[in-house]
C-alpha positions in Angstrom: -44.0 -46.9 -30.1 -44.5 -48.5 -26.6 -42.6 -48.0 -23.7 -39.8 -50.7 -23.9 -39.1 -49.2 -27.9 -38.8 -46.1 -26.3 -36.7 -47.1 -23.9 -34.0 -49.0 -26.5 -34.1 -45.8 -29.1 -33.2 -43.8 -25.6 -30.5 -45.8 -24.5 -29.0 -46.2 -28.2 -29.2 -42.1 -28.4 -27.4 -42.0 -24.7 -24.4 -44.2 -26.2 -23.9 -42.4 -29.2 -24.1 -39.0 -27.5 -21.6 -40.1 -24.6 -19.0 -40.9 -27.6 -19.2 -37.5 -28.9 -19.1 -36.1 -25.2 -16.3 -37.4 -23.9 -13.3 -35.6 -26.0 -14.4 -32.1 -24.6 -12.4 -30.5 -21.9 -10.0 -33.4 -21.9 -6.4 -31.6 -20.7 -3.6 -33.9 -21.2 -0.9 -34.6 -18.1 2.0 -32.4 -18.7 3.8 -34.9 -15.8 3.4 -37.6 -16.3 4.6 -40.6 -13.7 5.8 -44.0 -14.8 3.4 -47.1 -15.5 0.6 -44.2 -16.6 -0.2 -43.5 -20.4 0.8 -40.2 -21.4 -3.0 -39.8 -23.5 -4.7 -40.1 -19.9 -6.7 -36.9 -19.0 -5.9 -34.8 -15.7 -9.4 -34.6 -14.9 -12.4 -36.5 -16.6 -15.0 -34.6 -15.4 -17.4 -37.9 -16.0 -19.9 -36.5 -13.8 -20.2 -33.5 -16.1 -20.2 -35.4 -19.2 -23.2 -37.9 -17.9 -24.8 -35.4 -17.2 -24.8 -33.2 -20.2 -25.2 -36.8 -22.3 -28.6 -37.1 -20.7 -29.5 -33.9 -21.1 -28.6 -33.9 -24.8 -30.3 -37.3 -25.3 -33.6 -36.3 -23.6 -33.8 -34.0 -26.1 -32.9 -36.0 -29.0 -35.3 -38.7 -27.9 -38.6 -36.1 -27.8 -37.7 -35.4 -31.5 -36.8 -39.3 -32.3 -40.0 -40.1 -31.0 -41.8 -37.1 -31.9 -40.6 -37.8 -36.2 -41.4 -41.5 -35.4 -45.5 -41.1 -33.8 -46.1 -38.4 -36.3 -46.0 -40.6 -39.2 -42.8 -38.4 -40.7 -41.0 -41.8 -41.3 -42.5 -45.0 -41.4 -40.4 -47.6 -39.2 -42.9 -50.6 -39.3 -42.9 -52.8 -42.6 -45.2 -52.9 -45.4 -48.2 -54.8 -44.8 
């Protein structure tokens, strides 16, 4: 795998992992003011999740690429 592969199965991992990030610690507004969507969290925290996204995804990318060098699965057609 060379450097630019690595680089798109990284960013694919980062999306995936920010999807399943972002519902934790969401706290809904118990007040909430006109012309805002009652769904809207209080707080975010987006630092926090970015953070533990790339974290998460560092890791799952060593074991992506780890299973994909070793030969585990083969990810390059037939010849």
């Amino acid at each position: 795998m060379n450097w630019f592969s690595g680089l798109l199965v990284y960013i694919v991992i980062w999306w995936l992992v920010l999807f399943m990030v972002l519902p934790f610690g969401v706290k809904r507004a118990e007040n909430v003011e006109p012309g805002h969507d009652s769904g809207a969290p209080q707080k975010a925290h987006m630092w926090k999740k970015v953070l533990a996204t790339s974290l998460i995804s560092a890791i799952l990318w060593v074991v992506a690429v780890f299973v994909i060098t070793s030969g585990m699965i083969e990810v390059r057609p037939p010849k």
